[in-house]
N, C-alpha and C positions, 0 to 999 in steps of 0.2 A: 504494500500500500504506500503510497507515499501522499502526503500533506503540504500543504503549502500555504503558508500566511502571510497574508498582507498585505501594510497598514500605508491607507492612501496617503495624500495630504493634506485633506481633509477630517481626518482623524478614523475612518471606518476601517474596521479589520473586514479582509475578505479571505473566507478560506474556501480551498477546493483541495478537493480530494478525489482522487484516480487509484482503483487497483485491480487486479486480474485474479481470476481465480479458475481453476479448471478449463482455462480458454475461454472462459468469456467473460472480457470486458464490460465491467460496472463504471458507472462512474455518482459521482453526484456534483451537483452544477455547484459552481461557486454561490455564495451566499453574501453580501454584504453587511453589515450592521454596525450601529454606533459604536465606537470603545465601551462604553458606561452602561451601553443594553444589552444586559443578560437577565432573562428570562427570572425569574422571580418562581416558578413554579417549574414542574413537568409537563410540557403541550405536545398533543398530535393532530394537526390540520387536517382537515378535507381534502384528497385531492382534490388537483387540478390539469388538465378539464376532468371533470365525470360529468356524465360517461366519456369514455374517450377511445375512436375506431385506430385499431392497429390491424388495418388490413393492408394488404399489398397497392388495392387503389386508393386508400385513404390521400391528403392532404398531407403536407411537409409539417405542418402543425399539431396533427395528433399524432404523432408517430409514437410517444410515450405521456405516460404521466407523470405528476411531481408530487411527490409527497413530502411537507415541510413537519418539521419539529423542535421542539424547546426543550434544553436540558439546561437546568439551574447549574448544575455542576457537573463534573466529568468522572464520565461512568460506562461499563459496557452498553453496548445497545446492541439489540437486536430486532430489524425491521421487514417481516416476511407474509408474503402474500398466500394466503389458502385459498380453495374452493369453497365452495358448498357445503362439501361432503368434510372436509375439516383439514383436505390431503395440502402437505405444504405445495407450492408451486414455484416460488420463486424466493432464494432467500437476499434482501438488495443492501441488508447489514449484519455483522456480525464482531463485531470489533470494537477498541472503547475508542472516546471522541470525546472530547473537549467541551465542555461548558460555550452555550450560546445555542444559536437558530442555525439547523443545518437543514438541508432539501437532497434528498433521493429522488430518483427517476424510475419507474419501470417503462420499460419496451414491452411489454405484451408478450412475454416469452417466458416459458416454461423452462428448469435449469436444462434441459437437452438443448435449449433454443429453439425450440419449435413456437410458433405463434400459440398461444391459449385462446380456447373456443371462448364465441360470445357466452356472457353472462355475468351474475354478480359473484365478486370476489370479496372477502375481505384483507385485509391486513392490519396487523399486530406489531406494537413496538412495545419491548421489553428494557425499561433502563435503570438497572437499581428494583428498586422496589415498583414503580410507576407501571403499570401495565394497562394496556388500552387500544380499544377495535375501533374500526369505520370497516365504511363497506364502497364498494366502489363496483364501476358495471362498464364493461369491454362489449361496445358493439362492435359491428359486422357491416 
């Protein structure tokens, strides 16, 4: 994995982070935020878009989604997509991270990398003690 910080000058940290795993590239988008804004609690956003088509003809625009989150302090986390039926499908964290607002992406892909059928998904992020679902829905 490798990390990367850093502070504008303007005062915002911005961090990104890139890493590989089994051959397929994860990434998560950089994040910007005040120096002085760190999250106060544990938060897990709605994606964005939901729903969101990861099909072959889709738009350059829904090709994945983003899923943001708030860690008061730095702690493992763990950020993974189920089905329905409760089967994991995609795991898009696993690793500890840094105190602050960080954003994952999924691509609509199952860990073989195959596209995953329409329907509603959820996901789970585990950090510390904090644990918490949404649900999110992959058209076609």
């Amino acid at each position: 994995m490798e990390l990367q910080v850093k502070v504008t000058s303007n005062g915002q940290i911005v961090y990104d982070t890139h890493y590989v795993e089994e051959g397929f590239n994860k990434a998560s988008a950089p994040v910007a935020e005040e120096s002085s804004s760190l999250p106060e609690v544990f938060s897990l956003s709605q994606n964005y878009p939901n729903p969101f088509n990861r099909s072959a003809q889709s738009s350059q625009q829904n090709l994945a989604t983003s899923i943001r989150f708030g860690l008061p302090e730095a702690t493992q986390v763990q950020l993974v997509i189920f089905d329905l039926m409760g089967r994991e499908v995609q795991r898009l964290a696993d690793q500890p991270m840094t105190a602050g607002y960080h954003e994952m992406t999924w691509d609509g892909k199952d860990q073989a990398g195959r596209l995953a059928p329409a329907g509603v998904y959820f996901y789970q992020i585990i950090a510390g003690d904090f644990r918490e679902w949404k649900k999110l829905a992959v058209v076609r």
